[in-house]
C-alpha atoms as one frame of an Amber mdcrd trajectory, in Angstrom:
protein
  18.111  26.376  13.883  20.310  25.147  10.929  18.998  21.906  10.289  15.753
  20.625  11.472  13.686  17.816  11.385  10.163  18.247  10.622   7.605  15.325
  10.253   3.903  14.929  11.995   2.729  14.132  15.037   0.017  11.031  14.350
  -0.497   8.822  11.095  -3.504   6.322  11.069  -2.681   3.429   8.794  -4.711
   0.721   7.481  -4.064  -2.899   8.107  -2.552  -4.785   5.327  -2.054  -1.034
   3.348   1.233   0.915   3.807   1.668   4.415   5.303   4.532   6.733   5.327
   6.082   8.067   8.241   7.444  11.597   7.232  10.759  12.689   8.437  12.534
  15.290   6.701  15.706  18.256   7.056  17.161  20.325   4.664  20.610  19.588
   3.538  22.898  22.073   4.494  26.521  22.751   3.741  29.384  21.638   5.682
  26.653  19.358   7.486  27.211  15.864   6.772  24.447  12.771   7.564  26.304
  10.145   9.648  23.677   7.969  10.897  19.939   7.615  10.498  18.001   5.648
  12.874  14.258   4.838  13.001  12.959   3.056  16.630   9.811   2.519  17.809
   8.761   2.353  21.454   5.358  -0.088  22.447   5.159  -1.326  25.695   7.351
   0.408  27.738  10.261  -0.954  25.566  11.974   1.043  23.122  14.084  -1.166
  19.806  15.728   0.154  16.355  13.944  -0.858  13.404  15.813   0.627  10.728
  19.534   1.768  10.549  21.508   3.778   7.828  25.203   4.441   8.083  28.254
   4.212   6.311  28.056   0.377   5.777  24.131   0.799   4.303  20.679   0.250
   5.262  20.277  -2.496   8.424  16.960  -3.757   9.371  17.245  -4.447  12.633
  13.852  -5.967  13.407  12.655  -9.193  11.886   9.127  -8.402  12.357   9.801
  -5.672  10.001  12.156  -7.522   7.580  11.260  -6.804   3.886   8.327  -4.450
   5.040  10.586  -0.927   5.675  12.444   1.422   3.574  14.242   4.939   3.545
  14.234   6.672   0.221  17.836   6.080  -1.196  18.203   9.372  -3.524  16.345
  12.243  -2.108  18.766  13.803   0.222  17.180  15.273   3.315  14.047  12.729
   3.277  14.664   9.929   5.369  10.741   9.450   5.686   9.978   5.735   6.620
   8.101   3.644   4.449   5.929   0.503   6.231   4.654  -1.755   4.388   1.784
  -4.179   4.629   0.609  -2.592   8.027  -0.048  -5.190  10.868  -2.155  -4.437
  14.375   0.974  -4.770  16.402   2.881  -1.975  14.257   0.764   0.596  16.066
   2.797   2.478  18.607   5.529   5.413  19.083   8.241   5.678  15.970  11.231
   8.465  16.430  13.816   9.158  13.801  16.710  10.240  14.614  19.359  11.472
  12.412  23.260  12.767  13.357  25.375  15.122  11.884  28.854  15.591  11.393
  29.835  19.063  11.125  33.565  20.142   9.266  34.867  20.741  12.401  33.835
  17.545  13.519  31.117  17.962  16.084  27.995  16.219  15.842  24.339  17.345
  15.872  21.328  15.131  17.217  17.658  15.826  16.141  14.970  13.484  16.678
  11.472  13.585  16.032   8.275  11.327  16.880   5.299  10.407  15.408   2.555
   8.028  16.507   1.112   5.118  14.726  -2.278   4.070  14.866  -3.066   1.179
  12.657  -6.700   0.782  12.568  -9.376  -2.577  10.499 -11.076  -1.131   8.402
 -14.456  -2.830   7.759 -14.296  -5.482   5.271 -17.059  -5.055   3.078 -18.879
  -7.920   0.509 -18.566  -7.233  -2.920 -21.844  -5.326  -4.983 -21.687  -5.813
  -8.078 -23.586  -2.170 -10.414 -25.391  -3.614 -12.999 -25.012  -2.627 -16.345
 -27.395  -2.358 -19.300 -29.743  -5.451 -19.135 -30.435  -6.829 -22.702 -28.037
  -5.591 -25.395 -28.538  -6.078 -29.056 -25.346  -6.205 -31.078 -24.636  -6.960
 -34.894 -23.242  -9.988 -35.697 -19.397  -9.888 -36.482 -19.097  -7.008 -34.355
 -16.409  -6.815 -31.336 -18.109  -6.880 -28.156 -17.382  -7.063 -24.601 -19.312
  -6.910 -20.962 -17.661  -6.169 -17.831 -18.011  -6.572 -14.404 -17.423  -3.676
 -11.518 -17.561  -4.417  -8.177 -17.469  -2.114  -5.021 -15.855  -3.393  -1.543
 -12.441  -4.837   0.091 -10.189  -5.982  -2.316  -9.166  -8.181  -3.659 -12.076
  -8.397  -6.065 -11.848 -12.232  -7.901 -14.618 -12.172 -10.990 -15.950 -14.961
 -12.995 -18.233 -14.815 -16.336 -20.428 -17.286 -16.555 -23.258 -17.955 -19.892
 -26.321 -19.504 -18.614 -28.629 -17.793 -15.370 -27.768 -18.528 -11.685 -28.557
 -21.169 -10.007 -29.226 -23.190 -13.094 -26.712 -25.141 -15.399 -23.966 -22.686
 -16.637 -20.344 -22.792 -18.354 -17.330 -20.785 -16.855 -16.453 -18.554 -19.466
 -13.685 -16.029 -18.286 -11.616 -15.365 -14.594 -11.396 -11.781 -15.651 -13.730
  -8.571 -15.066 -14.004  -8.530 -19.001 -15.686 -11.130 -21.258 -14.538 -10.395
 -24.962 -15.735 -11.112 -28.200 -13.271 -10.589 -30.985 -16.434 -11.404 -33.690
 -19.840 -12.320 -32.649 -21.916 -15.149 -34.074 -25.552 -15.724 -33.734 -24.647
 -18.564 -31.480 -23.290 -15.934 -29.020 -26.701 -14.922 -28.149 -27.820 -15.720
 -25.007 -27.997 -15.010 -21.036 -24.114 -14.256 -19.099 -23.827 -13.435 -16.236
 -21.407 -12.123 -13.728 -19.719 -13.119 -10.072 -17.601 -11.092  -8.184 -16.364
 -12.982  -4.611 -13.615 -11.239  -2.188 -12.271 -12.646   1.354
C-alpha cells in the first residue's frame, strides 16, 4: 500500500458557497503523477469535469467552467475546489489519479465522495440596536454603525431624520463617520439594513 488515496465519503455544501472535495496521496519516490482526473456521476451517466496532465489543467465541463480548481503547488493534494455551489452539482465525484512507476508501469487509485448541496434558509436581516441617545462633545470624532444578522449580502443605508417621516440619505456603508462634530450634527439617524 505505497501510495494511497485518502479523501471522505460525503460533503454537504451550501448553495452559492464553495466546498472542497478532499483527495489526497503521499508523494513517493520513483512514483511519478501522470494524470489526474475528477468525474462526477448523476443520473446514471458518468462525465470528466476536471483533467490534469502533461499539457495542464482542462475543464472539461462547461457547467463547471471558471467554478473548479486543483491546488497547483502542494504535491500529493489534488483536492477539488467547487465554487459557487449550484442544486444540480449534488451527486457522485471520484478522483482518480495514475502513476508512472521507473520501470514504467502504471498505478490506478480512485476514490469517491458524495455531494449533497443543500438551501439553506434565507433569513431577513435584524438589525442589534446599539446605545439609544449618545451625548458627544463637539469637535470630537464620532461614528455609529450598523450590524445586521442574516443571509448575506447585507446592503446598509444611514439615514438622519426618523422612519417613515422626511429623511436625507447620508451614507451606503455600515459606518456613518464624523471626522469633527458640530452642534448642527445633533439630531435623530437612523439605520437600514436590506438583503435579497
Amino acid at each position: 500500500a505505497l501510495l494511497d488515496l485518502s479523501g471522505v465519503h460525503q460533503v454537504k455544501g451550501t448553495w452559492m458557497a464553495s466546498t472542497t472535495l478532499p483527495c489526497n496521496y503521499t508523494p513517493s519516490e520513483g512514483f511519478t503523477q501522470q494524470t489526474l482526473s475528477w468525474s462526477m456521476e448523476r443520473d446514471h451517466s458518468t462525465s470528466t469535469i476536471f483533467r490534469r496532465d502533461d499539457s495542464g489543467d482542462h475543464v472539461l465541463l462547461s457547467q463547471f467552467r471558471d467554478r473548479v480548481s486543483v491546488p497547483k503547488h502542494s504535491p500529493g493534494d489534488v483536492s477539488l475546489l467547487i465554487e459557487n455551489l449550484e442544486i444540480p452539482d449534488s451527486g457522485h465525484y471520484t478522483c482518480q489519479v495514475i502513476w508512472r512507476s521507473k520501470n514504467n508501469s502504471l498505478i490506478t487509485k480512485e476514490v469517491t465522495t458524495m455531494v449533497k448541496v443543500v438551501k439553506v434558509a434565507a433569513t431577513k436581516p435584524i438589525i442589534r440596536a446599539g446605545e439609544l441617545g449618545l451625548t458627544v462633545p463637539a469637535g470630537a470624532r464620532a461614528s455609529l454603525t450598523c450590524v445586521a444578522s442574516g443571509s448575506p449580502p447585507i446592503s446598509y443605508r444611514w439615514f438622519r431624520g426618523t422612519p417613515g417621516g422626511k429623511a436625507q440619505l447620508l451614507s451606503r456603508q455600515a459606518e456613518l463617520a464624523w471626522d469633527s462634530l458640530r452642534p448642527s450634527d445633533a439630531g435623530k439617524y437612523y439605520c437600514e439594513a436590506e438583503n435579497r
